[in-house]
N, C-alpha and C positions, 0 to 999 in steps of 0.2 A: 817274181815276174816284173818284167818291166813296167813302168807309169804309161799306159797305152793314147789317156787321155788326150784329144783332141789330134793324134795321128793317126791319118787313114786305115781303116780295116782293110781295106784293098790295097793291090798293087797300085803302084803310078808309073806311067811311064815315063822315060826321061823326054825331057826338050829333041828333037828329029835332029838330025846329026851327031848326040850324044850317044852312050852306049850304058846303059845302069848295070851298075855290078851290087848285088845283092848278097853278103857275105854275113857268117856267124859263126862264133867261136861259144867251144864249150868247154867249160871246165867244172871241174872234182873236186879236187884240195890239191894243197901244193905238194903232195909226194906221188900223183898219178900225172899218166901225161896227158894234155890239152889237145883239143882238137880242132879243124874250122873246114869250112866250105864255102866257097862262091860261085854265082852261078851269073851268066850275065842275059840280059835282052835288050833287044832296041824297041824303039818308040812305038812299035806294034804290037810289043809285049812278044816279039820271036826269040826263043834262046840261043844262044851262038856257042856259049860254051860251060860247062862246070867243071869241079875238082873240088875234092877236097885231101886233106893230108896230117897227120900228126905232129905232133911238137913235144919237146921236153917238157917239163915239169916246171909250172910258174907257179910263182909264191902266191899269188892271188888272180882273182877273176879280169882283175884290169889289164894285169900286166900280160893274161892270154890274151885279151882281146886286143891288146896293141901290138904284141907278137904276130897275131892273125893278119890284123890290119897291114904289119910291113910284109906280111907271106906275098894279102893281096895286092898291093900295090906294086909291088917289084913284080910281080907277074904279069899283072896287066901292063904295066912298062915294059917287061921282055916281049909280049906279042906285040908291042906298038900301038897301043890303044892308048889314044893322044887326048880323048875329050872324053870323061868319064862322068858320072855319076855315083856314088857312091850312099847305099841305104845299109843301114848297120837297126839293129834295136836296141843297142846300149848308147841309150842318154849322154849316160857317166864317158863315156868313150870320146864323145861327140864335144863334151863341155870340156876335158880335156884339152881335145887337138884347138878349140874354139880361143881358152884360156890357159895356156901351158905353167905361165907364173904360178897359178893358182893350184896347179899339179906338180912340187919340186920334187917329188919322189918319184917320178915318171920322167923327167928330164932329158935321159938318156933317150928313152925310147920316144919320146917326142920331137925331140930335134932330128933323128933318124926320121921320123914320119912325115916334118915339114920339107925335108930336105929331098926325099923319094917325090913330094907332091911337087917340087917346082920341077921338075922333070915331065910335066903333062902341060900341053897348052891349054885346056882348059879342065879343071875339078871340081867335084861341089861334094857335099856334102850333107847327108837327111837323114833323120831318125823315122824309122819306119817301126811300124805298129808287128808287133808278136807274129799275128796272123797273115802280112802284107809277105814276113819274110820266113812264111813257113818253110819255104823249100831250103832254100840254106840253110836253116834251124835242123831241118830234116834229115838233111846229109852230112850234117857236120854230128850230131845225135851220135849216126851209126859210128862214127871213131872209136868212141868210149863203151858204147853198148854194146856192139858185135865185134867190139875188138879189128877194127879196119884199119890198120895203123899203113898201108901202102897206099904209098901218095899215086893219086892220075891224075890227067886231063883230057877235057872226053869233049867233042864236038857236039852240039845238041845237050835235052836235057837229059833226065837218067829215066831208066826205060817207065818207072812207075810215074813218073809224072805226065808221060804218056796216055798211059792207061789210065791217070786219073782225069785227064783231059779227052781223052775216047767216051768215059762215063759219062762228063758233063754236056759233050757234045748229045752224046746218045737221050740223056734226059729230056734236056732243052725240044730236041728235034719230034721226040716223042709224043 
């Protein structure tokens, strides 16, 4: 499990104008294939859109999360989402793109990742806490677990995080 320490148990939202895209990759070992999911909201904490989709078989847990990472950024580049936010829970991911020198076995897929991010007028970058980026966690899981290897993209969130937010409403209101 990730070093949770001193980052938000809760969602953030991003800066108004921004868009946060909330992404997570999972992996097995290097002879199963890898999977990811992102999901994005704006400053109100609204969804606009998710997906998630499978990938081939990476040699290790980094090199899926950086695979992931160029899924999501070329994607949000192909919708045209110009000012992003970007929340991942892999540290190691994050000190990566932060310090590339310090990563020369990732090189490739790094300079691929700085090069997709000058393509955005404005990026950033945050490590989010386990539970901040449950839902992403959540639908990237089902790849591996239920075998969901067909890739979507789906407007809104996905129907159970509805009905987990029908619950919470219903509590509260109670």
């Amino acid at each position: 499990m990730p070093n949770d320490l001193g980052v938000p148990k809760q969602w953030t939202p991003p800066t108004p104008g921004l868009v946060k895209c909330n992404f997570h990759a999972i992996w097995r070992n290097n002879r199963y294939h890898s999977g990811g999911a992102w999901i994005t909201k704006n400053h109100m904490g609204a969804v606009g859109m998710h997906t998630r989709d499978a990938f081939a078989p990476s040699p290790d847990k980094l090199s899926a999360e950086m695979e992931c990472l160029l899924w999501v950024l070329r994607g949000l580049r192909d919708l045209r989402l110009e000012e992003v936010s970007i929340g991942t829970d892999s540290s190691s991911l994050l000190e990566a793109i932060k310090n590339p020198s310090r990563w020369p076995r990732y090189r490739g897929f790094l300079s691929q990742i700085a090069a997709v991010c000058t393509e955005f007028e404005v990026i950033a970058f945050e490590v989010e806490s386990s539970e901040s980026n449950q839902v992403a966690r959540k639908i990237a899981k089902s790849v591996l677990r239920d075998g969901r290897f067909q890739s979507y993209l789906a407007m809104g969130g996905p129907s159970w995080l509805h009905d987990l937010i029908r619950t919470e409403v219903t509590i509260v209101n109670s």
